[in-house]
C-alpha positions as CSV (number, residue, x, y, z in Angstrom):
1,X,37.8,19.3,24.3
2,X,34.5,19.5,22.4
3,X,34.3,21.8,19.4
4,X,31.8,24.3,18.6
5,X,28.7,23.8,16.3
6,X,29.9,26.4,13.8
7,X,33.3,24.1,13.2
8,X,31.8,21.0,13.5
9,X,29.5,22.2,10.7
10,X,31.9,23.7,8.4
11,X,33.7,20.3,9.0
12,X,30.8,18.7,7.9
13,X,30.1,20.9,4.5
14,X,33.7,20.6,3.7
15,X,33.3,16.7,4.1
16,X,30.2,16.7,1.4
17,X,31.8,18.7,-0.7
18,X,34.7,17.0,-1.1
19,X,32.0,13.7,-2.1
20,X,30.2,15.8,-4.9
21,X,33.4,13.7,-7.3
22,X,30.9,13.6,-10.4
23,X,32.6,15.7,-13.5
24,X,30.6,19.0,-13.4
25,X,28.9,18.8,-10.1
26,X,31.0,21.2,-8.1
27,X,30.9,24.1,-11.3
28,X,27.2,22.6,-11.4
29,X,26.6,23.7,-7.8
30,X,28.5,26.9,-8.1
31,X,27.1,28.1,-10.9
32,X,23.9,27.6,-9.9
33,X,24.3,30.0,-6.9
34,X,25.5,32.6,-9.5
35,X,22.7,32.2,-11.3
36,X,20.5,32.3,-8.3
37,X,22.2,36.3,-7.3
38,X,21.6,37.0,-10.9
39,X,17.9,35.9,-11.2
40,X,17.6,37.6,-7.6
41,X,19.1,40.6,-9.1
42,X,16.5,40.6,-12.2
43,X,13.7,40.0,-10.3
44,X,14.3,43.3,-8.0
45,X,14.8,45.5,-10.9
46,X,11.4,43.8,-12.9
47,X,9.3,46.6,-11.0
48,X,10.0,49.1,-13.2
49,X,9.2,47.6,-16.0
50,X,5.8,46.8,-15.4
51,X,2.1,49.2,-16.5
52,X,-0.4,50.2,-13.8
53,X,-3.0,47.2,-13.9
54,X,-0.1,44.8,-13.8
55,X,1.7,46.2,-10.9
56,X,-2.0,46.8,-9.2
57,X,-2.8,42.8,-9.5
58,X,0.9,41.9,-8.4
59,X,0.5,44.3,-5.6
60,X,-3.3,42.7,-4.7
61,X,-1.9,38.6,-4.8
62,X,0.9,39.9,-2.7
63,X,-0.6,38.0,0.7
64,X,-1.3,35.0,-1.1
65,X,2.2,34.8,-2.3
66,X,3.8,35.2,1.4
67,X,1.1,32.9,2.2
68,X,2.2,30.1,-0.1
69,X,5.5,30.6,0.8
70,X,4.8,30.1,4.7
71,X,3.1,26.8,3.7
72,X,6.1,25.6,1.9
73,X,8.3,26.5,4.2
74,X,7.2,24.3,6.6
75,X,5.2,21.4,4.4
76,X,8.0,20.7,2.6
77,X,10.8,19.7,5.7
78,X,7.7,17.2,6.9
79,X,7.0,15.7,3.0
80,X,10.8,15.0,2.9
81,X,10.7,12.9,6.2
82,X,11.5,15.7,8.7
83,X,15.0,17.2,9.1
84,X,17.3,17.1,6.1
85,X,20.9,16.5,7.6
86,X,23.7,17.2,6.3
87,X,25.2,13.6,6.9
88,X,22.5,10.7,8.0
89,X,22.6,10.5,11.9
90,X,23.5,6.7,11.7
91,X,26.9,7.6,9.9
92,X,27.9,9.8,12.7
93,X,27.0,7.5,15.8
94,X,30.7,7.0,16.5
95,X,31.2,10.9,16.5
96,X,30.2,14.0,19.1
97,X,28.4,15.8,16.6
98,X,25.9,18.3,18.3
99,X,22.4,18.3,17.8
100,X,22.4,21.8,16.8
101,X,25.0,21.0,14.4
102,X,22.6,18.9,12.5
103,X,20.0,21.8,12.4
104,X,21.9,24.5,11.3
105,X,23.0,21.7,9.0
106,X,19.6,21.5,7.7
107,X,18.8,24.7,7.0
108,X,21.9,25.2,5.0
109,X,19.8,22.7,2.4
110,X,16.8,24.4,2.4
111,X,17.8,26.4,-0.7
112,X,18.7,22.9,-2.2
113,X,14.7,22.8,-2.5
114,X,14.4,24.0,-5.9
115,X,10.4,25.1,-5.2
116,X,12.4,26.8,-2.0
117,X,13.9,28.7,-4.8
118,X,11.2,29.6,-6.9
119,X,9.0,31.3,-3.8
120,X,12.0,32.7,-3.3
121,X,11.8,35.1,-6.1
122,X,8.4,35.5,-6.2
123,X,8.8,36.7,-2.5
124,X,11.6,39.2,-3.9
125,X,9.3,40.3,-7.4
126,X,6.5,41.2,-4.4
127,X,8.9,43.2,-2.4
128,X,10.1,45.5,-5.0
129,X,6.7,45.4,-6.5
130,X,5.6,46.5,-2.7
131,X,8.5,49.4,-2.2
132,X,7.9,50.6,-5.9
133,X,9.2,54.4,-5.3
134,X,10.0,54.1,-2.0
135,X,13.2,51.9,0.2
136,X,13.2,48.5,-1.1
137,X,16.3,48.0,1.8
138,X,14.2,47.9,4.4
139,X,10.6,46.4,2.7
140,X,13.6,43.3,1.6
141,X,14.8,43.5,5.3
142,X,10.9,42.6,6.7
143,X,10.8,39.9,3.4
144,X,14.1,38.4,5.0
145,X,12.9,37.9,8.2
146,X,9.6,36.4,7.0
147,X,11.4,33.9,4.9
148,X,14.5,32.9,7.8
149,X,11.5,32.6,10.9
150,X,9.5,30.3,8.6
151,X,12.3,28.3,7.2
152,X,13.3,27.9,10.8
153,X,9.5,27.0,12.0
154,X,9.4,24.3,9.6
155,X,12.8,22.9,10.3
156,X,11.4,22.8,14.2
157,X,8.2,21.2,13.3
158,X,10.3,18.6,11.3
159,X,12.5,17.7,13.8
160,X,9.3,17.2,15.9
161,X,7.7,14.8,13.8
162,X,10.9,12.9,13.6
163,X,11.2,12.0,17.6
164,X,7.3,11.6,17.6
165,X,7.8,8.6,14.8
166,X,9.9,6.4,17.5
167,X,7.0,5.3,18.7
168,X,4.0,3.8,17.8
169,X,2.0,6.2,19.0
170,X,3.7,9.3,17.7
171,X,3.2,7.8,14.3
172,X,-0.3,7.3,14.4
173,X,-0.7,11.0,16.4
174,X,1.2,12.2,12.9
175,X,-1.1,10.5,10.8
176,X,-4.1,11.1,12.4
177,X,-3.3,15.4,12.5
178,X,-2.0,14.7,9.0
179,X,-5.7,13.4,8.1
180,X,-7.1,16.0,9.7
181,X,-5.1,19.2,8.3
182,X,-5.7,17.6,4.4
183,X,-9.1,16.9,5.2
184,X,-9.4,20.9,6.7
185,X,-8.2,22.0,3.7
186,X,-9.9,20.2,1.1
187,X,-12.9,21.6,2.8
188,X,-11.6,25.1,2.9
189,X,-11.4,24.6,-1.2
190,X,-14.3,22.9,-1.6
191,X,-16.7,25.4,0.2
192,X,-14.9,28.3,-0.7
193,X,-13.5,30.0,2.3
194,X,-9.9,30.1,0.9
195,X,-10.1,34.1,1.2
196,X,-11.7,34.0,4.4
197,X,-8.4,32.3,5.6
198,X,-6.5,34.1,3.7
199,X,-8.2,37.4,5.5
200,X,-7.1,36.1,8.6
201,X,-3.8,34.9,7.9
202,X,-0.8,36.5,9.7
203,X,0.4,37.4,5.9
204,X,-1.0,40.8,5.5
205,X,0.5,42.0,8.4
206,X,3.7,41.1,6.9
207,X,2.8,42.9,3.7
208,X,1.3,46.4,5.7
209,X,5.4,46.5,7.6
210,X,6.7,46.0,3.4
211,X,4.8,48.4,2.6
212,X,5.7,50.7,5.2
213,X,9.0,49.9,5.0
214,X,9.0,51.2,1.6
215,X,6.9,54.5,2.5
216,X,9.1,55.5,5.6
217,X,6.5,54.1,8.2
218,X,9.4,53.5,10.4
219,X,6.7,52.5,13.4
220,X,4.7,50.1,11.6
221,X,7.8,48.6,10.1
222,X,9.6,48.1,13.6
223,X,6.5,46.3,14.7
224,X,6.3,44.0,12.2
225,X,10.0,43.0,11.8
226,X,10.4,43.0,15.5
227,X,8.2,40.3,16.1
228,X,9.5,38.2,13.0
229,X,12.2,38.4,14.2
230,X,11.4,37.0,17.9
231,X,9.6,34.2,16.1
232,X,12.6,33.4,14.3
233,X,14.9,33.5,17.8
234,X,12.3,32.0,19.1
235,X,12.0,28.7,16.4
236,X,15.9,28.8,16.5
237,X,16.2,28.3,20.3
238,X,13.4,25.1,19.9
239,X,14.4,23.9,16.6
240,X,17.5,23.1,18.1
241,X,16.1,21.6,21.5
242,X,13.6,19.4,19.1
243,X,16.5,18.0,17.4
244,X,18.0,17.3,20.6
245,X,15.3,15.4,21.7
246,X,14.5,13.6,18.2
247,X,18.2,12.1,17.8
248,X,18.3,11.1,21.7
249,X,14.6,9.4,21.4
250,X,14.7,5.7,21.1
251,X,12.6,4.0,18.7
252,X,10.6,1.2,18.9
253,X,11.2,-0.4,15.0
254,X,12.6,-3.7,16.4
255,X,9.9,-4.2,18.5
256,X,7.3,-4.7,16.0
257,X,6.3,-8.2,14.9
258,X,7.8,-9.1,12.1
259,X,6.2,-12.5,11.3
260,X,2.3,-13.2,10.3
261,X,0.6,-16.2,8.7
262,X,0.8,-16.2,5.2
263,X,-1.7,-17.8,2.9
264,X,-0.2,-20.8,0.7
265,X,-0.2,-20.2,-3.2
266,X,-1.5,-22.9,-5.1
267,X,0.7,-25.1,-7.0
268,X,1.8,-24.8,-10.5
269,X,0.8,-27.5,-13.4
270,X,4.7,-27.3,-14.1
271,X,8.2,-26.2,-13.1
272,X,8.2,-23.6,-15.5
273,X,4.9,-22.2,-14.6
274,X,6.4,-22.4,-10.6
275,X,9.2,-20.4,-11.5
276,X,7.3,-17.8,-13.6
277,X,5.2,-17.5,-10.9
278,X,7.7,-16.9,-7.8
279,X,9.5,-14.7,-10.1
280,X,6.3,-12.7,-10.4
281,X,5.8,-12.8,-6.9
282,X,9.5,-11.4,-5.7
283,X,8.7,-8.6,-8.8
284,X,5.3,-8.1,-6.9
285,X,6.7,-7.7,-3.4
286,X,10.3,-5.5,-4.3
């Protein structure tokens, strides 16, 4: 009888738990979270504290702060290697642990990213800064959903650029977009169309259903968190068929050559130096 996803994950985050044995790391760990709802807490009352011109430039750097957020969200899974699991796939050969185990097990960790963390609140100073006066419930509830569909879309894209480097070819296909998104956005720097992109970004939409969130705007609102919310169901259902297809993919590591010619060092004028030299050498190569 198979078990469910839910159980098998719980099982899992009970397991890790019960291997954080340093002195301090569990009240570590919990007392971070409680210092998390507290700076959460701070953050969302900040608003009121805050003169005209301040609150006017938050309010104006709003879409470039959902916009870095976005970028983290799903830079960050690829920069780490691609999905973050909860236990290493090669430790749990022997057991049926669903794929979508291991993604929901990777999102749990997401907020283990402590620059995660940090958007986080600025995402949350934004929103009340964005619902000053009005409901900050339902401008938070459009925040939410922005930050859940692109945690999930980068979780998705990292489980795809984990099954495309089994092969050979997937890897240089990485690279080679890799090269070609850096080298798109050191140009976007350099020749200063960073607010054209930012103009066209899908991030002040997101602001305008805040916003409206905050003033009532009950159509515009809907609109806005109804599709970030279909883009989050949406980059659930694949994430989970990516992972699925990553874990299952055979790689083709042994395959490569491992041996090549190697150049003959030239000999030392004494046992000493020979030593010193290979010593140098296995320093060199570790």
């Amino acid at each position: 009888m198979s078990t469910s996803a839910t159980t098998q994950l719980r099982a899992l985050m009970a397991l890790r738990w019960q291997m954080a044995r340093t002195p301090g790391l569990r009240f570590g760990i919990v007392l971070g979270a409680v210092a998390l709802g507290w700076l959460l807490s701070l953050v969302l009352g900040s608003a009121d504290g805050l003169d005209a011109p301040s609150l006017a430039t938050a309010v104006e750097l709003a879409p470039t702060a959902f916009l870095g957020f976005g970028l983290l969200a799903v830079i960050a899974p690829l920069t780490a290697g691609g999905g973050n699991e909860v236990m290493p796939p090669d430790q749990l050969v022997a057991y049926p642990v669903r794929p979508s185990t291991q993604f929901f097990g990777g999102l749990l960790l997401a907020p283990a990213n402590l620059v995660w963390v940090l958007q986080l609140l600025v995402l949350a100073a934004m929103t009340a800064y964005l619902t000053i006066g009005g409901s900050l419930a339902l401008g938070a509830m459009t925040s939410l959903a922005y930050v859940l569909s692109l945690t999930v879309l980068g979780q998705s894209l990292a489980w795809l650029v984990v099954g495309l480097r089994q092969t050979r070819l997937g890897r240089r296909l990485v690279a080679v977009t890799g090269g070609v998104l850096l080298t798109g956005a050191v140009l976007v720097v350099r020749f200063g169309y960073g607010d054209d992109v930012l103009d066209a970004s899908p991030t002040r939409s997101v602001v305008d259903g805040v916003v409206s969130g905050g003033e009532g705007d009950l159509v515009e609102w809907s609109a806005v968190t109804g599709v970030l919310l279909l883009v989050l169901l949406a980059a659930l259902l694949t994430g989970v068929r990516l992972c699925d297809w990553a874990l299952r993919r055979p790689g083709d590591s042994g395959t490569a050559r491992r041996t090549a010619p190697v150049r003959r060092r030239r000999p030392q004028r004494s046992a000493l130096r020979e030593l010193i030299a290979v010593d140098r050498a296995s320093v060199w190569r570790a």
